[in-house]
C-alpha positions as CSV (number, residue, x, y, z in Angstrom):
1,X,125.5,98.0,86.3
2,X,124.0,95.2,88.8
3,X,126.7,93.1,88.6
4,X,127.1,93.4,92.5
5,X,123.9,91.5,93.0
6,X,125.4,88.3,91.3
7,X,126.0,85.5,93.8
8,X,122.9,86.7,96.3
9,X,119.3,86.1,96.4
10,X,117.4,88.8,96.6
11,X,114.3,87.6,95.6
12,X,114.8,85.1,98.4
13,X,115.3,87.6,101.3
14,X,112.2,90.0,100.1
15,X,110.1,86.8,99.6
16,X,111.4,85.9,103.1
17,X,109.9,89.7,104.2
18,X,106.7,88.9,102.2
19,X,106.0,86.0,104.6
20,X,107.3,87.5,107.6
21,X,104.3,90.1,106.6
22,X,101.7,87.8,105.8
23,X,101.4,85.8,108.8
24,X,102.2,88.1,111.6
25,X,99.6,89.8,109.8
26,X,97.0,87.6,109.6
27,X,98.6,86.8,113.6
28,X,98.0,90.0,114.7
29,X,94.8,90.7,112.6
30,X,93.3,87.7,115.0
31,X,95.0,88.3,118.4
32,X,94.2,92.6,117.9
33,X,90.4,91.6,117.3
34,X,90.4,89.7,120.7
35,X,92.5,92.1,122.6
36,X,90.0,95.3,121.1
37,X,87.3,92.8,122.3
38,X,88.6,92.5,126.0
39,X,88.9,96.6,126.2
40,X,85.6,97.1,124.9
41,X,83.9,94.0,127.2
42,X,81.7,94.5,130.2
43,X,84.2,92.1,132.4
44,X,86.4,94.4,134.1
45,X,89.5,91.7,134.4
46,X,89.4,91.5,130.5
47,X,89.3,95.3,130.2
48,X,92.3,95.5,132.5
49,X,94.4,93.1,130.9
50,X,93.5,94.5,127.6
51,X,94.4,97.4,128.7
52,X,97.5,96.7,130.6
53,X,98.8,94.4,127.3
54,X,98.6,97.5,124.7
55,X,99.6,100.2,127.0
56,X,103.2,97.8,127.9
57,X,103.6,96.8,124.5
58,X,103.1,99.5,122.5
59,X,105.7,101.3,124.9
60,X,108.4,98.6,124.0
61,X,110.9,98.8,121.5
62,X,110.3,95.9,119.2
63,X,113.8,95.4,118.9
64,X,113.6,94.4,122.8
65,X,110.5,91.9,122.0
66,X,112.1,90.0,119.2
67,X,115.2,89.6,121.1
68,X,112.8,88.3,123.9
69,X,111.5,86.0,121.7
70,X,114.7,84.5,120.9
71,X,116.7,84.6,124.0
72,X,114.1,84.2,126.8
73,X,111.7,82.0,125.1
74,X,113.8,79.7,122.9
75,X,117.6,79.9,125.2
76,X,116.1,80.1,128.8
77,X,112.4,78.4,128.3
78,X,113.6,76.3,125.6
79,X,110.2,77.4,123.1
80,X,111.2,75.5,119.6
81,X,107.9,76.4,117.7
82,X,108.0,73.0,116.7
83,X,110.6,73.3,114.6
84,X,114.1,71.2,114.7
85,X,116.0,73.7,111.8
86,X,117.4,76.5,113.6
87,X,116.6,79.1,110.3
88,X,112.4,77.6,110.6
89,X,112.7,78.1,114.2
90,X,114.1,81.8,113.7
91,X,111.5,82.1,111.6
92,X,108.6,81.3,113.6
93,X,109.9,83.2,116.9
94,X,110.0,86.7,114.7
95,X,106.9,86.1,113.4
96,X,105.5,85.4,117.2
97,X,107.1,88.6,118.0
98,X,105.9,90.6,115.3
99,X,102.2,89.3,115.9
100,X,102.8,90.3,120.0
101,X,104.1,93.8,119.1
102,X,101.5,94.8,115.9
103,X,98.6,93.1,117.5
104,X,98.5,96.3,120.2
105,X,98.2,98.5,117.4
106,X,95.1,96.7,115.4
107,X,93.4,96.8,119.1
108,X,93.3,100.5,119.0
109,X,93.0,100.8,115.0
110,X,89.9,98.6,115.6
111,X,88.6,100.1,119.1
112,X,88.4,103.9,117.3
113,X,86.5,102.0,114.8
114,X,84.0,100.1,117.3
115,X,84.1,104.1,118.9
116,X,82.6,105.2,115.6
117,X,79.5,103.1,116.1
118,X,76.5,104.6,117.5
119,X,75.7,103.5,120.6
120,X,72.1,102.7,119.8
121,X,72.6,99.9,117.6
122,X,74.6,98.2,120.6
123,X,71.5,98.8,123.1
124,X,68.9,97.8,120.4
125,X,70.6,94.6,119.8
126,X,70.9,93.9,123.3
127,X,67.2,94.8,123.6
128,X,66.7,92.1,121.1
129,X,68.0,89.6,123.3
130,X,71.6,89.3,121.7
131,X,74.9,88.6,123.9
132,X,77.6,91.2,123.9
133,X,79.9,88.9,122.0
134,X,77.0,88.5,119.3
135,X,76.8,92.0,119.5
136,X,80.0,92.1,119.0
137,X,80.7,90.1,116.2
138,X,77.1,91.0,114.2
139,X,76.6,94.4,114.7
140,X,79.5,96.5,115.4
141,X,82.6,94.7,114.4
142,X,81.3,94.5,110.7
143,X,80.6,98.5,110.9
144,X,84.0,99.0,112.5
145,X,86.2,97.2,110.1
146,X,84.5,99.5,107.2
147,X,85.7,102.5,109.5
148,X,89.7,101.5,109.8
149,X,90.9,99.9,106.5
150,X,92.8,103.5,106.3
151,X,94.6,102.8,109.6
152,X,95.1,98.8,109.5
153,X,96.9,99.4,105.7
154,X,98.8,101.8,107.7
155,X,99.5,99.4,110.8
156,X,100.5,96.7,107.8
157,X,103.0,98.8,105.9
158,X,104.8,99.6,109.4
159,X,104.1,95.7,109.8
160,X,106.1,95.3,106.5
161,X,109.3,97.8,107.6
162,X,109.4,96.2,110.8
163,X,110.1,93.1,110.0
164,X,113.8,94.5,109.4
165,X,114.2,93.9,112.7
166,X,113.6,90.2,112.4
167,X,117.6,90.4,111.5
168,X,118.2,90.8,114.5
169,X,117.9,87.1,115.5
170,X,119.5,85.9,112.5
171,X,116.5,85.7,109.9
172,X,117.4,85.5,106.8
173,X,115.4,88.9,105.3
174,X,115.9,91.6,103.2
175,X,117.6,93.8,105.8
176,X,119.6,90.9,107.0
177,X,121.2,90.1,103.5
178,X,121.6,93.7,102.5
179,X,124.0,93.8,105.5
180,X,125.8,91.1,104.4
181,X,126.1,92.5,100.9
182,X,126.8,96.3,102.2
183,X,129.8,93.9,104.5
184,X,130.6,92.4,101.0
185,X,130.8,94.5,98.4
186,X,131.5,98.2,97.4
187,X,128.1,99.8,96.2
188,X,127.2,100.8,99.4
189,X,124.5,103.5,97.7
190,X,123.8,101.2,95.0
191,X,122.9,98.2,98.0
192,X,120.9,100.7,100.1
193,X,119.0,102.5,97.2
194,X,117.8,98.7,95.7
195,X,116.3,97.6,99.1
196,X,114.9,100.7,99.8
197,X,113.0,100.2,96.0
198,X,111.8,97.0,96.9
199,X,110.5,98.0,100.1
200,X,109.0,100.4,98.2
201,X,107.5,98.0,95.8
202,X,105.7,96.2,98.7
203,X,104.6,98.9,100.6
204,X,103.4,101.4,97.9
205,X,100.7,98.9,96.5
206,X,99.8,98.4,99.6
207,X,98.8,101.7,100.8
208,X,97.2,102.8,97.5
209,X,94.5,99.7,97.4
210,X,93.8,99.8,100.7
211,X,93.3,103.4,101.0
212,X,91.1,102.8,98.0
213,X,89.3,100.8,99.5
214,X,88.5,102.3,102.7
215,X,87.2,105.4,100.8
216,X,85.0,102.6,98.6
217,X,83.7,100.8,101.9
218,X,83.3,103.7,104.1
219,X,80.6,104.0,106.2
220,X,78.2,107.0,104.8
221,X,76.9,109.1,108.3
């Protein structure tokens, strides 16, 4: 019945997607905590460019980023990542693109959260003598993470379709070998519905702990 997946590595390609996931994950996790940080700060520059960065890249198709990543920064610029092997290289410039397009949605999963915050418990800590980034980084941000595990799991699973698009530049993925196989072979429904299961297998988990979670870490008001 699955004799049309003989010959290809699956496995391969969706582990390929799991790693794609984790670190432009953990990438954008980071670089969305800074850029919710410059659009909450008191420094105006750092509010504009926080500002500017998510409203411009959450208004670009991905699909255009990646590309970017591949022909501007590695063709025109020359950008290697450090890496020699034209498949690490690949690699590392979708994950840099992944982390530059998610990281404009954890800012403003994690900015609704810092919203959720009274205000008090900012001006009391201030009254205590604490800088905005301790503030920051004692106060609120441990409240606001509690508020938006629901929308981060969210932000993750879209994390974990997008980086179909990492085919695009040649990365050796799930999308990108179930191509190949639908180029390949005659199961055309068979290919499609097996990705789409696995897909499933990674997302669904997902979504179910995580929501889980944010109910069991919830702030009570």
């Amino acid at each position: 019945m699955f004799d049309f997946l003989e010959g290809y590595d699956v496995l391969g390609a969706f582990w390929t997607t799991v790693q794609l996931t984790v670190f432009s994950g953990v990438g954008s996790l980071v670089w969305g905590i800074l850029l919710a940080g410059m659009r909450v700060s008191p420094v105006p520059l750092m509010r504009g460019f926080g500002t500017a960065y998510v409203n411009i890249v959450r208004n670009i198709p991905l699909t255009i980023i990646i590309l970017f990543t591949s022909l501007g920064l590695a063709d025109i610029f020359g950008v290697t990542m450090g890496a020699e092997d034209f498949k690490i290289q690949g690699f590392r410039l979708a994950v840099l693109g992944l982390i530059a397009y998610t990281a404009a949605f954890v800012c403003e999963a994690i900015r609704s959260g810092i919203n959720t915050v009274p205000l008090g418990q900012a001006e009391a800590a201030r009254a205590i003598g604490l800088s905005f980034l301790q503030t920051l980084r004692l106060i609120v941000l441990p409240q606001a993470f509690r508020a938006v595990i629901g929308p981060l799991a969210n932000v993750l699973i879209a994390l974990t379709k997008n980086t179909t698009v990492a085919a695009a530049i040649g990365v050796a993925e799930a999308a990108t070998l179930m191509k190949s196989m639908i180029e390949n072979e005659a199961q055309t429904l068979a290919i499609g519905t097996v990705f789409a299961l696995g897909f499933v297998v990674l997302t669904l988990p997902t979504g179910l702990l995580l929501g889980w979670l944010g109910k069991r870490l919830a702030v009570k008001r």
